[in-house]
C-alpha positions in Angstrom: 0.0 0.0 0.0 1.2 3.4 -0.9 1.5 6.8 0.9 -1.1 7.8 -2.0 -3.6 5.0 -0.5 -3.8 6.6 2.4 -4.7 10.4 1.1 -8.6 11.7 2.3 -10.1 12.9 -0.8 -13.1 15.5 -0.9 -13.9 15.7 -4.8 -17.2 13.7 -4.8 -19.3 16.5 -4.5 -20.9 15.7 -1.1 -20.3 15.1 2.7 -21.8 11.9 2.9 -19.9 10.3 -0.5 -17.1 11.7 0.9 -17.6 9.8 4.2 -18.1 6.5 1.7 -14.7 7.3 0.2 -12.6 6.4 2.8 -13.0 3.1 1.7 -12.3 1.3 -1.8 -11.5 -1.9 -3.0 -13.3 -4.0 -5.7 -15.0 -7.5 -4.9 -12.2 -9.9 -4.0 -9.8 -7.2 -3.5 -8.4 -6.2 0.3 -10.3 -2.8 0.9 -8.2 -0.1 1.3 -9.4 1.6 4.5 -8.6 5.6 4.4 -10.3 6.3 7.9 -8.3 3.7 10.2 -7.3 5.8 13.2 -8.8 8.5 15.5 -6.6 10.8 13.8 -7.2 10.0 10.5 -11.4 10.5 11.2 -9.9 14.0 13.2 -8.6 15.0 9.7 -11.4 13.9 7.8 -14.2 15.9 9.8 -11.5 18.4 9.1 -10.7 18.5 5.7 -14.6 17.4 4.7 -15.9 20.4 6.2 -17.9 18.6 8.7 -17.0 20.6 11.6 -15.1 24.1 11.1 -11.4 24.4 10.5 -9.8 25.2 14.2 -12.5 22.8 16.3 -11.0 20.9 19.1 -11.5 17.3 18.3 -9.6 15.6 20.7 -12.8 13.5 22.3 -12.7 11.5 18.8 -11.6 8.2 20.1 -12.0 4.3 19.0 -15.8 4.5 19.8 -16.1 7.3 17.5 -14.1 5.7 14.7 -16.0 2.9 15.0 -19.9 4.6 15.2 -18.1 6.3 11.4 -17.3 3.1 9.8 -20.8 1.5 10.7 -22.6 4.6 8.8 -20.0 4.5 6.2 -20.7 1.0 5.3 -24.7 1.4 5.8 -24.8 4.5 3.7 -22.5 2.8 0.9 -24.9 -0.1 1.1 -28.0 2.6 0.3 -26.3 4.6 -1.9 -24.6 1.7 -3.8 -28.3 -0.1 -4.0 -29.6 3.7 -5.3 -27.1 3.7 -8.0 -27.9 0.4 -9.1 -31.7 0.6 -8.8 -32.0 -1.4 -6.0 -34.4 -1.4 -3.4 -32.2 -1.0 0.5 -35.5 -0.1 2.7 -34.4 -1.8 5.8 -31.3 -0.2 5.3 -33.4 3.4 4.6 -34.7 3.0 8.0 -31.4 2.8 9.8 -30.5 5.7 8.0 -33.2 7.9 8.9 -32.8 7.1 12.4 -29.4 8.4 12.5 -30.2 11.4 10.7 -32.6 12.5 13.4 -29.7 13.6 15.6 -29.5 16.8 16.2 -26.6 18.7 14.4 -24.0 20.7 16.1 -24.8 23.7 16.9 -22.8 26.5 14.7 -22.2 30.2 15.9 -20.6 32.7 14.0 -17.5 35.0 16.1 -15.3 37.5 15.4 -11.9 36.0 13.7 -8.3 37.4 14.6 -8.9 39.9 11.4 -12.0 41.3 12.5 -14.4 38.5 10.0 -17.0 36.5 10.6 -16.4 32.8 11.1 -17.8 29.6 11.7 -17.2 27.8 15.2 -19.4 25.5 16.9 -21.1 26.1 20.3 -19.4 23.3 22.3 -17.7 20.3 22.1 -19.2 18.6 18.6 -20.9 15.1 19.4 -20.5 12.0 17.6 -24.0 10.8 17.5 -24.6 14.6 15.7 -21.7 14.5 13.1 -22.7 11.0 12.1 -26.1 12.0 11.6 -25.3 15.1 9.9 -23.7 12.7 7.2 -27.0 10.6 7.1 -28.9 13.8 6.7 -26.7 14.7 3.7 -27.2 11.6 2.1 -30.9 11.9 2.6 -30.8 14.9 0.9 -29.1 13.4 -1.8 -31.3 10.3 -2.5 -34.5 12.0 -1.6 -33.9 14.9 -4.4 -34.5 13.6 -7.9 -32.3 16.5 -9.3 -29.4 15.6 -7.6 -29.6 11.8 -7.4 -29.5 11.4 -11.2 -26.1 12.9 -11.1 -24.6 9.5 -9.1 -21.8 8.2 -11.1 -20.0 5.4 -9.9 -16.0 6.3 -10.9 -14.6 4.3 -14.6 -11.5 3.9 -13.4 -10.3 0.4 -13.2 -9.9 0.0 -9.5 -11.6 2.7 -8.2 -14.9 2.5 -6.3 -15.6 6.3 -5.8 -19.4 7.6 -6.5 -19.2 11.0 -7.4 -21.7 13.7 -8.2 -21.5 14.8 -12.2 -21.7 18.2 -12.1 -19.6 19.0 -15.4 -20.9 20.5 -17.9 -22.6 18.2 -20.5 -22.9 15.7 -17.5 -19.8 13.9 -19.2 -17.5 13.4 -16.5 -15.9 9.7 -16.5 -13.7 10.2 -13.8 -14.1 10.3 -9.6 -11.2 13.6 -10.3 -9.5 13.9 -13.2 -6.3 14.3 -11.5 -6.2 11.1 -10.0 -8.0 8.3 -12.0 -8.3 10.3 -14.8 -4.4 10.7 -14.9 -3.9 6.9 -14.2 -6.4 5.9 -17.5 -4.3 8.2 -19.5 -1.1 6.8 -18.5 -2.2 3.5 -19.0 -3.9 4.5 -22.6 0.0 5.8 -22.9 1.9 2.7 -22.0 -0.6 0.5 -24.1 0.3 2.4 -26.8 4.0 1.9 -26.1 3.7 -1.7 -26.0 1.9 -2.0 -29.1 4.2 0.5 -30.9 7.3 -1.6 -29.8 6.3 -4.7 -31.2 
């Protein structure tokens, strides 16, 4: 496994696919498990947007890593059986539940320069960041507008769902940068090979 592996990514286009991106791997292949560590779900909540930049998360323990990968896998289940035109209702049910947390409660101070920013009141619980992913993703599924623009990533081991928001609604790749950049590399060495023979 690479350092690259291991890197949070935040180009699917919302929280809760973001939250299902910390995990790939195909069927048969060892999933590759981006959010394995306390730390790792500190710099997620982080970097996702989930809390504000600056919140003390030192409370996030094993418990909490552990009540993140249960909703990861259940919402990957839903969104997954979505995508496919599947029906997940039992699964729908255990979503909704969680999503009726309440959220944390956000307050906007006075920064260092004299702007507004975003902090939370207190201490962010883990039962309301985990349903504030649920809620996102039953934004997601429940509006017709959005859901239609689920793409499941064509790179060859990627697993990513994405939101297609380009232009055209011709976007092949979970971020061009990555997979994209790996299909044209691979398009590139074919060619070398069948060049050189």
């Amino acid at each position: 496994m690479t350092a690259a592996s291991h890197d949070l990514r935040f180009d699917s286009g919302r929280l809760c696919l973001d939250l299902v991106a910390t995990v790939s791997g195909r069927p048969g292949e060892e999933p590759v498990d981006r959010l394995g560590t306390p730390e790792r779900l500190r710099r997620w909540l982080l970097g996702s947007g989930a809390v504000p930049q600056g919140t003390e998360l030192q409370m996030v323990d094993a418990g909490w890593l552990g009540r993140f990968h249960a909703a990861r896998d259940l919402l990957q289940r839903v969104v997954r059986a979505e995508v496919g035109g599947r029906a997940a209702d039992p699964d729908l049910d255990r979503v909704n539940a969680i999503a009726s947390a309440a959220p944390p409660v956000l307050r906007a101070v006075r920064g260092a320069d004299g702007g507004l920013i975003r902090t939370v009141a207190g201490p962010p619980e883990c039962g309301a960041l985990v349903g504030l992913v649920a809620r996102d993703a039953v934004e997601l599924l429940t509006d017709p507008a959005v859901r239609v623009l689920l793409r499941q990533c064509e790179g060859e081991s990627c697993t990513v769902l994405y939101l297609d928001t380009s232009r055209g609604r011709r976007r092949r790749w979970c971020s061009s940068e990555v997979c994209g950049n790996r299909e044209r590399v691979a398009r590139h060495r074919r060619r070398v090979l069948n060049g050189s023979r």
